[in-house]
N, C-alpha and C positions, 0 to 999 in steps of 0.2 A: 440971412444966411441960415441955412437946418443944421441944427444937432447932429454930431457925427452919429452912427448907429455902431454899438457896442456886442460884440457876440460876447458869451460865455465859451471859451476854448478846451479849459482846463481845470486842474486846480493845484496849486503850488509844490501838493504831494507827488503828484504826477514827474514831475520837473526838476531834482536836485542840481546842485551848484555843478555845475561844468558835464551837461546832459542835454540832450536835444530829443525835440517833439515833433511829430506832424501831427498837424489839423486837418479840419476841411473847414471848411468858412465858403455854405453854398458851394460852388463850382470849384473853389480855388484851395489849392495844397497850399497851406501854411506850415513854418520851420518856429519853433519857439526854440529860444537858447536861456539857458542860466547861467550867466557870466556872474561870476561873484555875488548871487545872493538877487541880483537884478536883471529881469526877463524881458529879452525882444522878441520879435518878429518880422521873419521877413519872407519871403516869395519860398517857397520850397523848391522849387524846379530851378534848376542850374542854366542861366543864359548862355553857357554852350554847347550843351549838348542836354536830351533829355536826362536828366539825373535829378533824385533826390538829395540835397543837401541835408537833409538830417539823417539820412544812410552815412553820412562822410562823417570829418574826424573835425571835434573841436579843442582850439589849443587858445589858450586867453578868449579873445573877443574876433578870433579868424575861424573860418569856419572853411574846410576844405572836399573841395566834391569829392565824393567815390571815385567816380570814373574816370578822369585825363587832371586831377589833382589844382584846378584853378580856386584861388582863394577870393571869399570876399572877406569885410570888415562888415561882422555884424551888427554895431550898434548905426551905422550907415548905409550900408548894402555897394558899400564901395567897390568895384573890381580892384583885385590888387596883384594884375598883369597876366602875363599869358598863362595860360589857352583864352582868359575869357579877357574881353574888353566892356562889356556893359555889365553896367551895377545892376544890382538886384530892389527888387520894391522893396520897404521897412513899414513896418505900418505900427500905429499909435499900441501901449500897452498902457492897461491900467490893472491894479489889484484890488480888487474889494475884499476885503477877508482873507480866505482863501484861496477866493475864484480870481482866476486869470483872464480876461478880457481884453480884444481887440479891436480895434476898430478898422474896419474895412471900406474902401468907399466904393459904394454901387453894389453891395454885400448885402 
């Protein structure tokens, strides 16, 4: 089994408690959230419609699109009902230090 491969995204200064980020990780837009002091990651682009999700509003651990207002659950990437019905990708976080780190797979 290989070793997941880790990018450097950010650094925690970047990122306060209840604030969102976009990445790039190669080809793909990442969303980082700071929910209480602890950082995810999940797919930035909105399963239903092109929208960035870190343009939109975050409230606890939901994060809601700009555009037609579909929520997911960020520490899951759960849909949590209409407009959108597919979850969003979540991908691994780790914190070294300061730096913020994801891991992407095929990244």
């Amino acid at each position: 089994m290989s070793e997941a491969s880790w990018h450097k995204v950010a650094t925690m200064a970047e990122i306060g408690p209840g604030e969102m980020k976009q990445v790039r990780v190669g080809p793909r837009y990442v969303a980082l959230y700071n929910v209480a002091g602890t950082v995810y990651a999940t797919d930035d682009i909105c399963t239903h419609a092109d929208a960035s999700l870190s343009e939109g509003y975050l409230e606890g651990d939901i994060v809601e699109c700009p555009l037609h207002q579909g929520r997911f659950h960020v520490p899951t990437g759960k849909a949590m009902g209409a407009p959108v019905t597919v979850d969003i990708a979540t991908f691994q976080v780790r914190i070294e230090g300061a730096d913020i780190l994801v891991s992407i797979p095929g990244a």
